[in-house]
N, C-alpha and C positions, 0 to 999 in steps of 0.2 A: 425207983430207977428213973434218973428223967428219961425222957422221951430220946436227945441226940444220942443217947447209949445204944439207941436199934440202932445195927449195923444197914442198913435202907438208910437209914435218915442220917447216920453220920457219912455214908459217902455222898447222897446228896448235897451237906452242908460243905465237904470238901470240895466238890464241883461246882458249889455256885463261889464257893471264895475263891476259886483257880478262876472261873472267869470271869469275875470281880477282878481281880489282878489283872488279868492278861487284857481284857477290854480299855483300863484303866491306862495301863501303862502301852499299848500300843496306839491310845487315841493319843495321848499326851508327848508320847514321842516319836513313832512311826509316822501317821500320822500327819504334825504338826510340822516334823521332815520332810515327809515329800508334797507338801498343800497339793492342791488340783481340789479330785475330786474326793481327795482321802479330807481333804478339812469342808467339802460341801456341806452346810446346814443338814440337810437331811441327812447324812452318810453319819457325820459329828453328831449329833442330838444322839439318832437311834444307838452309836456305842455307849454315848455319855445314859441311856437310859434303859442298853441293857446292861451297864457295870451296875447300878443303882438297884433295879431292881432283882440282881444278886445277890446283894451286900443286903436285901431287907429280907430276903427269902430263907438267907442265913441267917439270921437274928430270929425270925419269926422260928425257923425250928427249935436254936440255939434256948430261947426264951420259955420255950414250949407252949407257944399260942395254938393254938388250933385252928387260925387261921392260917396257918403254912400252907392247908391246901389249896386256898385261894392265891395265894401270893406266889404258889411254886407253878399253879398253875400257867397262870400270866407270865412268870419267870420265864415256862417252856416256848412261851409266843415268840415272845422278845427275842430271846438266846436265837429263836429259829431263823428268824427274820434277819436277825443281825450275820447269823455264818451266811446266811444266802445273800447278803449284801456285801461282807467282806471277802466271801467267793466271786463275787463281781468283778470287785478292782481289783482282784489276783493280789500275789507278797502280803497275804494276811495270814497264813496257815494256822498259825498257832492259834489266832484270834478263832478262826472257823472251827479248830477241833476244837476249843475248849467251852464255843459256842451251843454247839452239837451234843458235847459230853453232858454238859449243864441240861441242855434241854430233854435230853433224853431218861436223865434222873430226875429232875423234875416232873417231868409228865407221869413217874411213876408213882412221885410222890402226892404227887394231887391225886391219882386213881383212888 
């Protein structure tokens, strides 16, 4: 049975690719819409780096590496960092929960 067959680990993989998406597509158009401080260097890098390290957190389960717990772990940093950064500039909702969701199954998943 692989590994994404645990129900744990496939809803994790579901949460890191929903906020794979939603980071993705609100930097690239939210975003890039309103510049200021939504396209700041810092603001811009940390989504562009917590979309990424979604999308590898999901593979690495996907793949069944075993290091998923390291990379989901990290995931949970990121994801955290980044809703308490998009709860900053406000008008990011969807980015913050689906930041939050991400990191909260991840942290389980590295346990």
């Amino acid at each position: 049975m692989p590994h994404h067959a645990d129900p744990a680990m496939q809803e994790c993989i579901t949460a890191c690719l929903d906020c794979y998406s939603t980071c993705t597509s609100m930097a690239m158009n939210h975003c890039l819409m309103l510049g200021g401080e939504h396209v700041a260097k810092d603001h811009f890098t940390l989504m562009m780096a917590c979309a990424e390290i979604c999308r590898t957190s999901a593979h690495f389960m996907l793949i069944g590496s075993p290091h998923h717990k390291h990379t989901c772990a990290e995931c949970a940093e990121i994801c955290e960092q980044c809703a308490d950064d998009c709860e900053r500039l406000g008008d990011m909702d969807d980015c913050v929960a689906a930041c939050r969701a991400c990191a909260e199954s991840c942290r389980r998943m590295a346990a």
